[in-house]
C-alpha positions as CSV (number, residue, x, y, z in Angstrom):
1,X,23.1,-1.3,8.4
2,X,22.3,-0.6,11.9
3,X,20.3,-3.9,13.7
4,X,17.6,-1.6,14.9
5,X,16.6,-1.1,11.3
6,X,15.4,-2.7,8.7
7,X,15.1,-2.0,4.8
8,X,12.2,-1.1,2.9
9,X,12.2,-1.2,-0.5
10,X,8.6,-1.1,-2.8
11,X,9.1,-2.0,-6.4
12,X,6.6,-1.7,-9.6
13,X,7.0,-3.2,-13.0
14,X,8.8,0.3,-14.0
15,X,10.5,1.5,-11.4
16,X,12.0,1.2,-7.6
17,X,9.4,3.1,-5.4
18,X,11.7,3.6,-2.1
19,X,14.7,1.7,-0.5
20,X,15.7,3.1,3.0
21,X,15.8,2.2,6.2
22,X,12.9,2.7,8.6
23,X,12.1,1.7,12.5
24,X,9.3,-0.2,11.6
25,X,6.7,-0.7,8.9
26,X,3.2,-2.0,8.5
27,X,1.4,-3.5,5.3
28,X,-2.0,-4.2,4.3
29,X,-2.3,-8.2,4.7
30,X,-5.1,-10.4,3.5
31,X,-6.1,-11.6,7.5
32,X,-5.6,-7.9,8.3
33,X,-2.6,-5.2,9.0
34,X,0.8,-6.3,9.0
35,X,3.2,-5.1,11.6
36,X,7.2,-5.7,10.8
37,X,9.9,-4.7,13.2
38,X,13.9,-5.9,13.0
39,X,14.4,-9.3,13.4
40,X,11.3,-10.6,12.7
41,X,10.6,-13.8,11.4
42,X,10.7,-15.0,7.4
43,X,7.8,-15.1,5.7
44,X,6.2,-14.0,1.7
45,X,2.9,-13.6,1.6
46,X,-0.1,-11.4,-0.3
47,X,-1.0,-8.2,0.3
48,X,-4.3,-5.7,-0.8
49,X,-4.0,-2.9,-1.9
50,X,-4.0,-0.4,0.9
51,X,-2.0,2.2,3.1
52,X,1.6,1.1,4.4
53,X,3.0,2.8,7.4
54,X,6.6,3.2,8.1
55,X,8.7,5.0,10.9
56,X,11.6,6.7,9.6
57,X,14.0,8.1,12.9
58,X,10.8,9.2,14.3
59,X,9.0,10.6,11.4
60,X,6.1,9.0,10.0
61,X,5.1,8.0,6.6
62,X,2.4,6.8,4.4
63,X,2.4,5.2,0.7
64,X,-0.8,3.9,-0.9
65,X,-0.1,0.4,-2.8
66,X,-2.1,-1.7,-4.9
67,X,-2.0,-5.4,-4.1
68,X,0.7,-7.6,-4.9
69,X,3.4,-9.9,-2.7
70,X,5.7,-8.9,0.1
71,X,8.8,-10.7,1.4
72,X,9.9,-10.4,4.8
73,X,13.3,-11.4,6.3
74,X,15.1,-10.6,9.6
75,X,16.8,-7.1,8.1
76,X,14.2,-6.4,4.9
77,X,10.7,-6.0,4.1
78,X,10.3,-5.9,0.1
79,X,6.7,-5.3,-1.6
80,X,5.9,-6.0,-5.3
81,X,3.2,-3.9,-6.6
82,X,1.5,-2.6,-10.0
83,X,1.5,0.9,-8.4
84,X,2.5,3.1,-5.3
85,X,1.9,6.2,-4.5
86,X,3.3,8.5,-1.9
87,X,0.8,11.1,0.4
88,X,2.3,13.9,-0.9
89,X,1.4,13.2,-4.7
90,X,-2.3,11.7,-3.9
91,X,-4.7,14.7,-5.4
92,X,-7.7,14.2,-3.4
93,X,-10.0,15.5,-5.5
94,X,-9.1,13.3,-8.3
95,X,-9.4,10.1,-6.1
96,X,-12.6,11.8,-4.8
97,X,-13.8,11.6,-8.5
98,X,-12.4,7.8,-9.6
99,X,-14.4,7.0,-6.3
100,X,-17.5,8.4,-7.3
101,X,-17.3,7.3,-11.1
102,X,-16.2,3.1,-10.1
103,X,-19.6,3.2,-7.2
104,X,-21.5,4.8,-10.2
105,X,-20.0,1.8,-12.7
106,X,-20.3,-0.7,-10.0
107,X,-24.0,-0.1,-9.9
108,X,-24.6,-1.8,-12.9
109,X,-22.7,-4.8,-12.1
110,X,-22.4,-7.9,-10.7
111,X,-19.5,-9.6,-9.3
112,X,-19.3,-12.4,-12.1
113,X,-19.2,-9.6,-14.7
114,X,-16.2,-9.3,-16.4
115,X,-15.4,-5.5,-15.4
116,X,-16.3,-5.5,-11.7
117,X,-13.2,-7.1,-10.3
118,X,-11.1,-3.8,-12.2
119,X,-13.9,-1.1,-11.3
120,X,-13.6,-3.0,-7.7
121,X,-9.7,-2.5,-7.6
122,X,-10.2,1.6,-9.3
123,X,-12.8,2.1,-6.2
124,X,-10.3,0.5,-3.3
125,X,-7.3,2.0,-4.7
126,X,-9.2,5.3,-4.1
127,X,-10.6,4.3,-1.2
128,X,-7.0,3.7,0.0
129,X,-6.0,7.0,-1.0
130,X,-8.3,8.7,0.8
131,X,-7.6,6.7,3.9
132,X,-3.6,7.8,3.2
133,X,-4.3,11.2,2.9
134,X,-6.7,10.9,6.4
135,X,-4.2,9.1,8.2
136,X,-1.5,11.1,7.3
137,X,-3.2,14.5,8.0
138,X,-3.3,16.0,5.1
């Protein structure tokens, strides 16, 4: 592996999203936006679901993931997710829809109600999606 790369590699319950080497990639944190290059420090944390960025020689990606935990080492950043999805698969009008319909259900709701927390997640998965897809210029 060359030094001035690291490895990503995004894992569901089912399956092994990606594993390649990128420049650099970023994750959606808790405290806000997660930046990784080579060499940086250890650390595991949390992240949301969101959009993660990565550089691959020179070309830019995006992959929408649904919260879960990330490790970080010197030479690998490794997320652990219910679900990822790359830009080119992300059909906007369907997202468009699953937006509309969790506001509509969310409506209704309150936050100690028993359904909001997974309308909550169906509406910032889409959400995510969207900002993917906006991001990534398609």
């Amino acid at each position: 592996m060359d030094d001035e790369r690291l490895i990503l590699e995004i894992f569901t319950p089912d399956q092994e999203i990606i594993s390649k080497e990128v420049d650099y990639c970023t994750a959606p944190g808790f405290e806000g936006e997660i930046g990784v290059l080579p060499g940086h420090a250890p650390f595991f944390t949390k992240i949301k679901t969101g959009v993660i960025k990565f550089s691959e020689n020179n070309k830019n990606y995006h992959f929408v993931i649904s919260k879960g935990l990330s490790e970080v080492t010197e030479k690998k950043v490794t997320i652990l997710t219910d679900k990822a999805i790359s830009l080119d698969k992300i059909d906007l009008e369907k997202v468009e829809k699953e937006k509309q319909e969790a506001e509509d259900r969310l409506k209704g709701l309150n936050p100690d109600d028993k359904e909001y927390v997974k309308i909550k997640e169906d509406m910032d998965w889409a959400l995510a999606c969207m900002e993917a897809l906006k991001e990534g210029g398609k």
